[in-house]
C-alpha positions in Angstrom: 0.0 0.0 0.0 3.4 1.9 0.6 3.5 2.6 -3.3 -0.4 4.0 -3.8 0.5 6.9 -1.2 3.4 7.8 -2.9 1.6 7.9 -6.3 -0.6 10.2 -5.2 0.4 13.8 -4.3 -0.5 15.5 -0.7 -2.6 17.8 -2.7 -4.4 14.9 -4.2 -5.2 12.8 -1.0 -6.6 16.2 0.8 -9.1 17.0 -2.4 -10.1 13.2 -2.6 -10.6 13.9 1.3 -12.4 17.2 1.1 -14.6 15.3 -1.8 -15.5 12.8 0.6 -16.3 15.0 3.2 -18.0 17.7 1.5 -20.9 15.4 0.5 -22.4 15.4 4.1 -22.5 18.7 4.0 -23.9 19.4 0.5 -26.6 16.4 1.4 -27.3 17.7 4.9 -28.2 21.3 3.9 -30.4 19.8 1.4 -28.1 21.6 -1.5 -28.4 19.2 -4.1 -27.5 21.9 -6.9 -24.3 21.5 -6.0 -23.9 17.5 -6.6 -21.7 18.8 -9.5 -18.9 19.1 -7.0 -19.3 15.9 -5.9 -20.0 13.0 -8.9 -19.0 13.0 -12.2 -21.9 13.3 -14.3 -22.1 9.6 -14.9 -21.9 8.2 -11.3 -23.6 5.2 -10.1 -24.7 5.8 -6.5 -25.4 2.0 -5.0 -27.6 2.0 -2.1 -29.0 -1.5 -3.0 -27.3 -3.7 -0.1 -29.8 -1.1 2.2 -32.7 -2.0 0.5 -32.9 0.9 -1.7 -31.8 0.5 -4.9 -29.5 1.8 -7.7 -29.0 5.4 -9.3 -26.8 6.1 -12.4 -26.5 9.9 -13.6 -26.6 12.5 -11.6 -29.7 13.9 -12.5 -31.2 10.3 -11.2 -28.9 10.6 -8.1 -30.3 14.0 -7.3 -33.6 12.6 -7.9 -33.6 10.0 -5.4 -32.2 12.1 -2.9 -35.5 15.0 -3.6 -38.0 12.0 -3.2 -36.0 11.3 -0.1 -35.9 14.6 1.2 -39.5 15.1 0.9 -40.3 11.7 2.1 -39.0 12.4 5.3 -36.7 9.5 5.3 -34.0 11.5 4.9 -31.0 11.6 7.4 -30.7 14.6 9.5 -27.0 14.5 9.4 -24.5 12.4 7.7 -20.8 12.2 9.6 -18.1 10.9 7.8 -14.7 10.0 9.3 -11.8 7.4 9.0 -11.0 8.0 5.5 -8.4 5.3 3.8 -7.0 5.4 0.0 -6.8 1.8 -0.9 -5.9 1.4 -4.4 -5.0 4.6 -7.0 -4.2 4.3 -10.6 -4.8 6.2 -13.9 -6.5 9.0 -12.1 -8.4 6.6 -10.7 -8.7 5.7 -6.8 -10.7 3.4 -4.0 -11.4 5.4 -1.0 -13.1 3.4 1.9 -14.8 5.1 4.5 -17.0 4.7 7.4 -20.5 6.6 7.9 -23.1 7.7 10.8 -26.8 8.7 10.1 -29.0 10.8 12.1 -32.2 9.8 10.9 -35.5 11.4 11.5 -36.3 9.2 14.5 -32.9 10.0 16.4 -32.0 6.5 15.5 -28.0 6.2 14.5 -26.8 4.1 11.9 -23.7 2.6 10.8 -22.2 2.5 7.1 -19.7 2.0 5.4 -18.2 3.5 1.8 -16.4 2.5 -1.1 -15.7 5.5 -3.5 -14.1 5.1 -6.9 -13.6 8.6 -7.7 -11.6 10.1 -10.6 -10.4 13.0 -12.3 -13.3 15.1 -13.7 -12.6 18.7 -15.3 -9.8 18.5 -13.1 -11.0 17.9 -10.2 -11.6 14.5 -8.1 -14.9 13.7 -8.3 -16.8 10.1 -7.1 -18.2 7.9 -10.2 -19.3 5.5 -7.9 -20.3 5.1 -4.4 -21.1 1.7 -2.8 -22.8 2.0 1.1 -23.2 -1.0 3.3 -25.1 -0.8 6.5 -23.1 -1.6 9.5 -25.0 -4.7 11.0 -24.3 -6.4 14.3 -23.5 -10.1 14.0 -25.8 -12.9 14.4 -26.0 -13.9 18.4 -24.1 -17.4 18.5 -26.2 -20.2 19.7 -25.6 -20.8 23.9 -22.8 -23.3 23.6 -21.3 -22.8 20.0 -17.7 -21.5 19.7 -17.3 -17.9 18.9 
């Protein structure tokens, strides 16, 4: 992993950082004219491990996130933290990160990210974004090995 943080300048990992981060903001202040600072115009935004479903374009994306918002099932806050580059190549990199929902009941959630982002205009934007809720693990059965 030595060799994909070299490859990648210190300007580069705090963009693909402030990327990452800025889409809780954007998405929290409801602001979703301003989705073009986040995705590339053709990013697929997966949300189908929570149940929810697929969106490809940013149009769709800020669609889905509308029919959200006015839903009400729309987190209050997002949080993002603990922000690793695992791979980078071509102008291309994996960024995992972990998530934590405020959702309109006060419940928390859990999730966790895995952004492919690349260069766009310039700029590091995400072309894909895969979330998986954070589940506990099954209870073991009294008497079975852990």
């Amino acid at each position: 992993m030595a060799a994909v943080r070299e490859s990648l300048s210190a300007d580069d990992r705090l963009e693909i950082q402030e990327t990452i981060a800025l889409h809780a903001h954007i998405f929290d202040a409801h602001r979703l004219d301003r989705l073009e600072e986040l995705f590339t115009p053709d990013a697929v935004y997966d949300m189908s491990r929570s149940g929810i479903g697929t969106f490809a374009g940013i149009d769709v994306i800020r669609g889905a996130a509308a029919q959200m918002i006015d839903s009400g099932h729309f987190p209050l806050q997002h949080s993002v933290t603990n922000i690793v580059i695992s791979s980078a190549a071509d102008d291309v990199v994996i960024a995992l990160s972990k998530g934590l929902m405020v959702m309109a009941d006060g419940a928390i959630q859990g999730v966790n990210h895995e952004d492919t982002l690349r260069r766009h205009d310039g700029r590091w934007r995400i072309s894909r974004r895969i979330i998986t809720p954070v589940q506990a693990a099954p209870a073991a059965e009294p008497g079975a090995p852990r």
